[in-house]
N, C-alpha and C positions, 0 to 999 in steps of 0.2 A: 665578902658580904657587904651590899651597900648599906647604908646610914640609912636613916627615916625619909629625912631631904631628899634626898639620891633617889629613894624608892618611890616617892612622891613625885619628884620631877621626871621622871623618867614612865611612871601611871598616866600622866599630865602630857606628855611628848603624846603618848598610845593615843589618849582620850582625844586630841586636835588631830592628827595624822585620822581615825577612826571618822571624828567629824565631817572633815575635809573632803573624808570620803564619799560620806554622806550627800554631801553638795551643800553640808553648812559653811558660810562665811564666818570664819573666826575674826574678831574684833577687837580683843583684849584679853590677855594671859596675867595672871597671879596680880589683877587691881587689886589695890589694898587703901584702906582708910584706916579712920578711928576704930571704926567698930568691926575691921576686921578685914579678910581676903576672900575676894571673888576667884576661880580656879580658872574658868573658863568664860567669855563673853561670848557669843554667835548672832549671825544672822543666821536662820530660817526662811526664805524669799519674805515675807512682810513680817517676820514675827521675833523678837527679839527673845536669844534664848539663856535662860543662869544659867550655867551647868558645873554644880557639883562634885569631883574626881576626888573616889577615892582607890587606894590600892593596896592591896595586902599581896606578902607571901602564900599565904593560905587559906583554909577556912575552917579553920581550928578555931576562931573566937567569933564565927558567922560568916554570913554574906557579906563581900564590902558596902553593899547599899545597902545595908540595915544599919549603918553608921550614921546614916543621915537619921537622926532621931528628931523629934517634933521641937526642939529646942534650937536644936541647927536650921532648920526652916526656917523659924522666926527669924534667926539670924540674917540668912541665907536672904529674906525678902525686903529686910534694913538695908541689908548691902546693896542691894537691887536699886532702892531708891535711891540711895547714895549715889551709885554709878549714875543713874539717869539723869540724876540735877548735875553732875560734872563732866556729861556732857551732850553732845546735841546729836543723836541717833535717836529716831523718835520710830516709832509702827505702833500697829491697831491692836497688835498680842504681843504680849509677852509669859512666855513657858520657863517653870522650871522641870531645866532634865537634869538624873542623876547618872554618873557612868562607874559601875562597879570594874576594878580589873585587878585578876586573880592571877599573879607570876608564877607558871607553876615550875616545878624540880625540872623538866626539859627544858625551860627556855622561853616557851610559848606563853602567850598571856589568853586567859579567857577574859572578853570585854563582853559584860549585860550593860544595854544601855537603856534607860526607862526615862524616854520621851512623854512632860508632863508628869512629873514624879507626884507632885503635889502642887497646889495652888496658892 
């Protein structure tokens, strides 16, 4: 049984590999400051994107994006500016996306990903 860490980093692997797939540019993985950690940085072709990752075994205590509560946003957009003043990646949008993903008992991971989760 993996550890929290373990579960999280390995949500985190899905959530970039998922991306990538996408045809986002990943940029920065687990930035951290004062006021806390970014999960994921992206490009989007001009649009610089937060992205969120959470990951559960289950959904016995909800959906994993329903973890992203209105207090975590706020957070989530300090951090944001944090990241931009330290460093020099600039575009004309910037999105926050959440990525839910659900490990289930076979193996397989369910990934919900909600592009523009909030503003």
């Amino acid at each position: 049984m993996p550890t929290t860490a373990e579960l999280g980093s390995h949500g985190e692997d899905l959530a970039v590999t998922y991306l990538t797939d996408e045809g986002l540019t990943v940029l920065d993985r687990n930035w951290r400051c004062r006021e806390g950690e970014l999960d994921v940085v992206a490009r989007d072709r001009t649009t610089l994107v937060f992205c969120e990752v959470k990951t559960r075994r289950g959904t016995g205590y909800g959906d994993p994006v329903e973890a992203v509560t209105y207090a975590k946003q706020r957070r989530l957009r300090v951090l944001a500016q944090r990241w931009l003043a330290a460093h020099d990646e600039h575009a004309p949008e910037v999105r926050f996306d959440v990525i839910g993903i659900v490990l289930r008992a076979d193996g397989l991971a369910k990934v919900t990903h909600l592009p523009g989760a909030f503003s």
